[in-house]
C-alpha positions, 0 to 999 in steps of 0.5 A: 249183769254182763261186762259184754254187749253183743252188737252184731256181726262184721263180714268175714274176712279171708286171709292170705293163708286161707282162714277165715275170721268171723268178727263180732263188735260189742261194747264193753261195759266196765275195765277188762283184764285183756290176755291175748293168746301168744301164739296168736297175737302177738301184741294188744293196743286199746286205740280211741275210735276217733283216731282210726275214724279220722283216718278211713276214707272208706278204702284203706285198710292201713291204720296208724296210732303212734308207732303201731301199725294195723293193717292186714286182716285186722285193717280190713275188719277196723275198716269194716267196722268203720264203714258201718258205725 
């Protein structure tokens, strides 16, 4: 059985520097060892759906969850994703 559920696929996102992400959304069915990439992320913070849903208005693309801020690229696609959950 796969620890992964594909669900769909998010709107591109383009960055200001010009790459272009393709974001997927799946659930993960059991605990996962994350391991980023370093060179590409530089920090990995697991935060409760709810905490971002109380703060989209349906606009913004700056998110808050204690001292961490998530905006950017990562804003909009957390943006995008609440628009269609």
């Amino acid at each position: 059985m796969s620890v992964l559920t594909l669900l769909g696929r998010l709107d591109d996102v383009v960055t200001s520097s010009g790459y272009r992400i393709a974001p997927y959304v799946g659930r993960i069915e059991s605990s996962v060892d994350f391991q980023r990439q370093p060179a590409e992320v530089a920090e990995i913070i697991l935060v409760p759906i709810e905490d971002l849903e109380d703060q989209h208005d349906g606009r913004n693309v700056e998110f808050y969850y204690g001292d961490e801020r998530i905006w950017g690229a990562t804003g909009e696609i957390v943006s995008n994703f609440l628009q269609f959950r």
